[in-house]
VOPAGU-2260 file (C-alpha; in pm, 1 decimal, decimal comma):
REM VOPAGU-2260
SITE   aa  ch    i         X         Y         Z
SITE  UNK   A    0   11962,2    9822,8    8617,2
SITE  UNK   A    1   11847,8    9861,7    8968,6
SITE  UNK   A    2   11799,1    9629,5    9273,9
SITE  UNK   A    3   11489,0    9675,1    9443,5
SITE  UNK   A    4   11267,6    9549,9    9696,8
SITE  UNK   A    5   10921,8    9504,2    9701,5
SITE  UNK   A    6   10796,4    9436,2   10036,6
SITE  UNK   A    7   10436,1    9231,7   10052,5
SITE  UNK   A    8   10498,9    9114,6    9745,9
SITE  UNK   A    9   10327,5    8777,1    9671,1
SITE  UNK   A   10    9995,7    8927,5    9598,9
SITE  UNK   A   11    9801,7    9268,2    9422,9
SITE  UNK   A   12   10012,5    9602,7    9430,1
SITE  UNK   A   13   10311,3    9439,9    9541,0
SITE  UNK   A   14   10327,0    9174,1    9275,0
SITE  UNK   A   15   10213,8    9372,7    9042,3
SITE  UNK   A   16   10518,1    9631,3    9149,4
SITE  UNK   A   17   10777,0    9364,5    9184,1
SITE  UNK   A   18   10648,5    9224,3    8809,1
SITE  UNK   A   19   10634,0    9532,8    8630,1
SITE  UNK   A   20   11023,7    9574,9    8768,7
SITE  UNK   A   21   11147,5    9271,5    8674,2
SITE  UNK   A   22   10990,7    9290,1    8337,0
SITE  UNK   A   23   11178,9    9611,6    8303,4
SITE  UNK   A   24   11517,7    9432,4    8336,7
SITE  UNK   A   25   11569,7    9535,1    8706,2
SITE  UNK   A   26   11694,0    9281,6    8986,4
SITE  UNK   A   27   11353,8    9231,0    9201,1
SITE  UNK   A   28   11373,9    9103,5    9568,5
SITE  UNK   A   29   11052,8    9021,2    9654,5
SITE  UNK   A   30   10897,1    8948,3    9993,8
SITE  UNK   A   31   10595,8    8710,4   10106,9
SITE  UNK   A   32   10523,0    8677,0   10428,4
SITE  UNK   A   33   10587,5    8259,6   10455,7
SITE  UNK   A   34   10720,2    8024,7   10167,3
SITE  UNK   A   35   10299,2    7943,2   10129,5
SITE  UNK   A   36   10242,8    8301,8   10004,7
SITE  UNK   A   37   10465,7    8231,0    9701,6
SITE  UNK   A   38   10260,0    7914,4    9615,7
SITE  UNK   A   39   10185,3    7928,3    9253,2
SITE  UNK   A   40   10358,1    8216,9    9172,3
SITE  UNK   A   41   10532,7    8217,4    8850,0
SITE  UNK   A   42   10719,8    8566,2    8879,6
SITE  UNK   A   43   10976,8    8399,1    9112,4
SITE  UNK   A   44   11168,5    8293,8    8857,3
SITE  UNK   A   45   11224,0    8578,7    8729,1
SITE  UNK   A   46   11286,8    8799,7    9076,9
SITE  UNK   A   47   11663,3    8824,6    9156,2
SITE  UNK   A   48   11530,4    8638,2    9495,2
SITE  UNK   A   49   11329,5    8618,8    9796,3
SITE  UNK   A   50   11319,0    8731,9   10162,1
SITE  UNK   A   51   11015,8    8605,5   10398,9
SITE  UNK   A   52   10930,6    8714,3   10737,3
SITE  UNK   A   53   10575,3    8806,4   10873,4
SITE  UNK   A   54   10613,0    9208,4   10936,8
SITE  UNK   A   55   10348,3    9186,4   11219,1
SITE  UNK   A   56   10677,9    9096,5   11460,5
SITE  UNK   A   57   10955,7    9270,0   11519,4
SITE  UNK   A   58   11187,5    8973,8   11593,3
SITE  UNK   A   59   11101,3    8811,0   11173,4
SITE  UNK   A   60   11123,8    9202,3   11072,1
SITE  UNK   A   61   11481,4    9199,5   11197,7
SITE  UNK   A   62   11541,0    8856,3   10976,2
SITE  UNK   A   63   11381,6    9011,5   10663,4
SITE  UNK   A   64   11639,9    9312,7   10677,3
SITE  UNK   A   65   11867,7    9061,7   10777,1
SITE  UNK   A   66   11819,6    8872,7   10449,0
SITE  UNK   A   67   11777,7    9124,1   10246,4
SITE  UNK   A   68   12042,5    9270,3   10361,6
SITE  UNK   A   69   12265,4    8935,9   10218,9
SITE  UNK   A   70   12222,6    9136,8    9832,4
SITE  UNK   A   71   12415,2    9434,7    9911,9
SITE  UNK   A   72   12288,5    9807,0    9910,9
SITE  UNK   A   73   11946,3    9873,9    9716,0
SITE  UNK   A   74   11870,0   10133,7    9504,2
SITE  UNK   A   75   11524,3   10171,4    9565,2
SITE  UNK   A   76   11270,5    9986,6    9849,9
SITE  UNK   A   77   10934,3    9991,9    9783,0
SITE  UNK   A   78   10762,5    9959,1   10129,3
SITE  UNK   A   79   10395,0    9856,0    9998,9
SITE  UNK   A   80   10347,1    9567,7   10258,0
SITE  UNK   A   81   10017,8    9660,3   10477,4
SITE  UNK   A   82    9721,8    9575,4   10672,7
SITE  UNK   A   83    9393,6    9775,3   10630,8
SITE  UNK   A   84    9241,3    9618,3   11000,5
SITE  UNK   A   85    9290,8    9417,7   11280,2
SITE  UNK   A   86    9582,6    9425,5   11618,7
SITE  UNK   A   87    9855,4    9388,4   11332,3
SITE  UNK   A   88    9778,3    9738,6   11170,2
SITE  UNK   A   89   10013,5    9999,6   11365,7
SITE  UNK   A   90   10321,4    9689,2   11327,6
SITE  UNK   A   91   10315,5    9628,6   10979,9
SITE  UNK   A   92   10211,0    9984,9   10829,5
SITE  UNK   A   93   10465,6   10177,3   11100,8
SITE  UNK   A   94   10656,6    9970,3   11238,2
SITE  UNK   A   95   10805,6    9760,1   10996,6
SITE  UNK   A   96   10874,8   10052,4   10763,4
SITE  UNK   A   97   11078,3   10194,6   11046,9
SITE  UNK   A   98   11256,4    9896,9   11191,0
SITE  UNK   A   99   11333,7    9820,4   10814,4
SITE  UNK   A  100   11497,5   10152,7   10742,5
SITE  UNK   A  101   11688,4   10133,0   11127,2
SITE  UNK   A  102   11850,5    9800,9   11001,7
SITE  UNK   A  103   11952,4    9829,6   10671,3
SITE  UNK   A  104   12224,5   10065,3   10454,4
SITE  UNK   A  105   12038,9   10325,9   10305,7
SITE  UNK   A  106   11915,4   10294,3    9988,7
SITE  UNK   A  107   11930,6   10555,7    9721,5
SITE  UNK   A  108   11512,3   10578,2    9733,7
SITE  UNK   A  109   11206,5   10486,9    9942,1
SITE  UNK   A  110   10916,5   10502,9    9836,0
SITE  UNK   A  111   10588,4   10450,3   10112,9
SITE  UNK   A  112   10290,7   10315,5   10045,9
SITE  UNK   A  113   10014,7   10582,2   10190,3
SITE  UNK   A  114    9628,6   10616,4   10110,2
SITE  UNK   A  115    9418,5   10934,3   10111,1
SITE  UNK   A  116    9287,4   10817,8   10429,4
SITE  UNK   A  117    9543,4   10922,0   10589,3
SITE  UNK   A  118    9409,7   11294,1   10568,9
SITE  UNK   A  119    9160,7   11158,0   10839,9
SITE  UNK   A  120    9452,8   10984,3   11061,8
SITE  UNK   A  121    9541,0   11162,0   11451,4
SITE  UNK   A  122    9874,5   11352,9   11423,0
SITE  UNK   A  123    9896,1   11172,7   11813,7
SITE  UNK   A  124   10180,7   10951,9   11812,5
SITE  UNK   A  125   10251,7   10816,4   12146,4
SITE  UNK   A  126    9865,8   10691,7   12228,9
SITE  UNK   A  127    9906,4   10500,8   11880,4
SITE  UNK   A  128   10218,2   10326,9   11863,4
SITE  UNK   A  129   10131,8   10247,0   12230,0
SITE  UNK   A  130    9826,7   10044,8   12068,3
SITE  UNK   A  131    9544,0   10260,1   12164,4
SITE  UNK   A  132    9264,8   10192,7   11899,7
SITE  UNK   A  133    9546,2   10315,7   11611,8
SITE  UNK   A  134    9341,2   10320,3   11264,6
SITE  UNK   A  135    9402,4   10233,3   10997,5
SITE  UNK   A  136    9408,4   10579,0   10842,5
SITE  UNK   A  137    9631,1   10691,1   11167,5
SITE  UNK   A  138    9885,8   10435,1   11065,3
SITE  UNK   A  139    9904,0   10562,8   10711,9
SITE  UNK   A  140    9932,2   10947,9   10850,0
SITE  UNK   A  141   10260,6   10838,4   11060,8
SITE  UNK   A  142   10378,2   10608,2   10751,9
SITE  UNK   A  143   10330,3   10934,5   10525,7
SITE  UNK   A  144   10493,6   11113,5   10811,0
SITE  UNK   A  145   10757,4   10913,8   10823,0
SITE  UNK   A  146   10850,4   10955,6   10439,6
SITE  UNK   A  147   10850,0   11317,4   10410,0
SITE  UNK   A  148   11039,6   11321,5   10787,2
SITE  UNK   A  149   11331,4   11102,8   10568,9
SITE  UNK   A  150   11336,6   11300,0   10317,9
SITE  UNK   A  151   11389,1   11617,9   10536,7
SITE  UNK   A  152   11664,8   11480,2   10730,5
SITE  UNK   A  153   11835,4   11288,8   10432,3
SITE  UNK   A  154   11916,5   11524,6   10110,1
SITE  UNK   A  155   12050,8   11274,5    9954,6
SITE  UNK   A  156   11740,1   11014,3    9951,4
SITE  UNK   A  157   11443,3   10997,2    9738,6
SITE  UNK   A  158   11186,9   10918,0   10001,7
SITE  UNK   A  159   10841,8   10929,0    9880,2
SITE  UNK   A  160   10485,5   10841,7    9979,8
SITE  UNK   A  161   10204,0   10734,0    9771,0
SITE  UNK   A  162    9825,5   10686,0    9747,5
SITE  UNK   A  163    9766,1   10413,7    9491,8
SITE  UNK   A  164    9409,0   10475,1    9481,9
SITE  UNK   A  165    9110,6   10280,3    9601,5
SITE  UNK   A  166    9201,1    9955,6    9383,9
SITE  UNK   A  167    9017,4    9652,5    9342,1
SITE  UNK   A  168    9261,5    9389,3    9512,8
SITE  UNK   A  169    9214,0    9169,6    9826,7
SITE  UNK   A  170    9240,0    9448,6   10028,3
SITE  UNK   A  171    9044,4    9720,6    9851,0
SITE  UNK   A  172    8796,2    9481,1    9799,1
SITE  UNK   A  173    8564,6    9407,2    9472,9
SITE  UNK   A  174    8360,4    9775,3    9509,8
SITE  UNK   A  175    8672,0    9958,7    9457,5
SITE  UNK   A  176    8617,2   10179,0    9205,1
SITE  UNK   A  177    8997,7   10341,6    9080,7
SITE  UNK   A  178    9194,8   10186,6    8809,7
SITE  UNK   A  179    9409,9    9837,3    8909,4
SITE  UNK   A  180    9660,2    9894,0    8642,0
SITE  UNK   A  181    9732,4   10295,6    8818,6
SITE  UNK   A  182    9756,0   10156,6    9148,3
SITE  UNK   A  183   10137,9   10045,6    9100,6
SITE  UNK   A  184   10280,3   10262,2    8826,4
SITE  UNK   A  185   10373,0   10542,9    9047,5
SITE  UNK   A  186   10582,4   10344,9    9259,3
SITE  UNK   A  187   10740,7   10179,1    8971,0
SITE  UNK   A  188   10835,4   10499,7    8814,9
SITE  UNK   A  189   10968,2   10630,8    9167,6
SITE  UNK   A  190   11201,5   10389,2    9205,8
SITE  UNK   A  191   11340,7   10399,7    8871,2
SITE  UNK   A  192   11287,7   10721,2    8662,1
SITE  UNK   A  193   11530,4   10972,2    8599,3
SITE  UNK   A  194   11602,5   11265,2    8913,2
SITE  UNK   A  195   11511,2   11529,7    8713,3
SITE  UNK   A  196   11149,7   11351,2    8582,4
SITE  UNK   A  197   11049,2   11385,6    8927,4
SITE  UNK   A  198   10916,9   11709,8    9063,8
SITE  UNK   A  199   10945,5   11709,7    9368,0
SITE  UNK   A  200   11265,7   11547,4    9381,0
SITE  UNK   A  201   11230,6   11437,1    9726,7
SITE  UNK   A  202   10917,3   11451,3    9987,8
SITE  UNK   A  203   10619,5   11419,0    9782,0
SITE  UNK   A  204   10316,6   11286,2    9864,6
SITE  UNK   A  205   10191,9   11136,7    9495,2
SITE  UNK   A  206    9852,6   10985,3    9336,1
SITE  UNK   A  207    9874,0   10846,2    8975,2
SITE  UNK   A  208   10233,1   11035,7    8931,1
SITE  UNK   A  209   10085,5   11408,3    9021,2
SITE  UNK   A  210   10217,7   11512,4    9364,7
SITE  UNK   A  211    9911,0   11604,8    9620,0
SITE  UNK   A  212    9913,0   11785,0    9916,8
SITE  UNK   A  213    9921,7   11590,3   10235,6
SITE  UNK   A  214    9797,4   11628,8   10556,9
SITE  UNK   A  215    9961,5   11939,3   10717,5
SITE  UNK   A  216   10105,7   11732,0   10995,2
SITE  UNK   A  217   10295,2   11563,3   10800,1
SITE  UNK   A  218   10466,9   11865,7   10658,0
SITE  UNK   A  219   10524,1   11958,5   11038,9
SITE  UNK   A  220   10921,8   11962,8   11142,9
SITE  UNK   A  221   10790,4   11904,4   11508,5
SITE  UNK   A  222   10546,1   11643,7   11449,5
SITE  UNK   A  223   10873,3   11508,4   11274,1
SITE  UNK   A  224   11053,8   11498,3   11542,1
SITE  UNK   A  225   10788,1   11379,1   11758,7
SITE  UNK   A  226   10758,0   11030,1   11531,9
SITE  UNK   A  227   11090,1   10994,6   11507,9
SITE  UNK   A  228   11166,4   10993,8   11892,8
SITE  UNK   A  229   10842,2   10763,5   11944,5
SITE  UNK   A  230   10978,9   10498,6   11723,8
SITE  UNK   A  231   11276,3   10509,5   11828,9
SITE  UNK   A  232   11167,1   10450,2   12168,6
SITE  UNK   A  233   10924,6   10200,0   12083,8
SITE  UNK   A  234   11197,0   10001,6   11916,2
SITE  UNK   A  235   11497,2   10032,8   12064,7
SITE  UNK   A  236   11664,6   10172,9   11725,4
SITE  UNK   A  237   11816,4   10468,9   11602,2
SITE  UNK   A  238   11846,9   10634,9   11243,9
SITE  UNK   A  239   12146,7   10773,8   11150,4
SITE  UNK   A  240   12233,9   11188,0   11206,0
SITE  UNK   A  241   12308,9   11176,0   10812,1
SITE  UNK   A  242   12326,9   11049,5   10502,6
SITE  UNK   A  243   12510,2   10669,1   10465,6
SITE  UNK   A  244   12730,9   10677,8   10237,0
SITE  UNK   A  245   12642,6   10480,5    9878,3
């Protein structure tokens, strides 16, 4: 079985991720934001364990990879923690991703959570990570970026990013219209299906397990570049010239 971390994982896809895993027979590490988040929650038991941190800052970022980092190498991480408005958008969809993947061994996949409105998102990095009015659908274009840039540069990961769909949880909202139960099955079958089930192997952009086109920057070796060398400025880290090894 695998070990896997959910991130944003006390509540809607996350849980629902993290539950389907565990129920699968994998070893779950699931993350809330503060001890209150996991209030009531009767998966925990059943989760190999828990990291917390609020992904909004950098400095609890650093103690959730720190944490995690306390149950060896994963196999798969499952970066569904997000923010749909508000000053904490760029930070937790962007940011955290990347500071999460600068500070911990590579894992064998990573899989993104994206949305289709990241087709309307500014392939502008610097003016957005800077904190310039970033949207919401610009943070999931540079999150989406960021996936397919990892799995360009790393042959050996299974970096992924996926819309779950317009889904009725806190953060879709009651109106939403797609299906609840499709909005975490592609991620769960990411992280843990077979390499040769999974067409592309590496670099897809996925909706309810078909693989979509994304927007063309995201596709673009420059704009690549570009992110990378804005988050790495922004942050102070750097991401390996090649694969880790397992």
């Amino acid at each position: 079985m695998s070990l896997i971390l959910v991130t944003g994982a006390s509540t809607g896809l996350g849980l629902a991720t993290a539950s389907q895993l565990a129920d699968r027979g994998h070893d779950v590490v699931l993350h809330a934001r503060s001890p209150a988040r996991l209030e009531g929650l009767d998966v925990i038991d059943r989760m190999r364990g828990v990291v917390l941190g609020d992904l909004a800052h950098p400095e609890e970022t650093a103690s959730v990879a720190e944490q995690a980092n306390a149950f060896g190498r994963f196999d798969a991480v499952v970066h569904n923690a997000g923010t749909m408005n508000g000053p904490d958008v760029i930070a937790v969809n962007v940011l955290a991703p990347y500071l999460l993947t600068a500070s911990m061994p590579q894992p064998g996949r990573a899989i993104f959570l994206s949305s289709s409105m990241h087709h309307s998102g500014r392939p502008d990095v610097h003016p957005v990570l800077a904190g310039h009015g970033g949207s919401y659908s610009d943070s999931k274009l540079l999150v989406t970026t960021l996936a397919l840039t990892l799995a360009a540069r790393y042959p050996q990961l299974l970096a992924h990013a996926v819309d779950p769909g317009w889904v009725p949880t806190r953060m879709g909202g009651p109106s939403a219209t797609d299906d609840l139960d499709e909005g975490h099955r592609t991620q769960v079958w990411l992280a843990t299906a077979a390499e040769h089930e999974i067409d592309p192997r590496t670099g897809g952009y996925w909706h309810h397990r078909a693989a979509h086109p994304p927007h063309p920057a995201a596709l673009d070796p420059v704009f690549h570049s570009q992110l990378l060398d804005a988050l790495q400025a922004h942050t102070g880290l750097t991401l390996p010239d090649t694969d880790s090894p397992a």
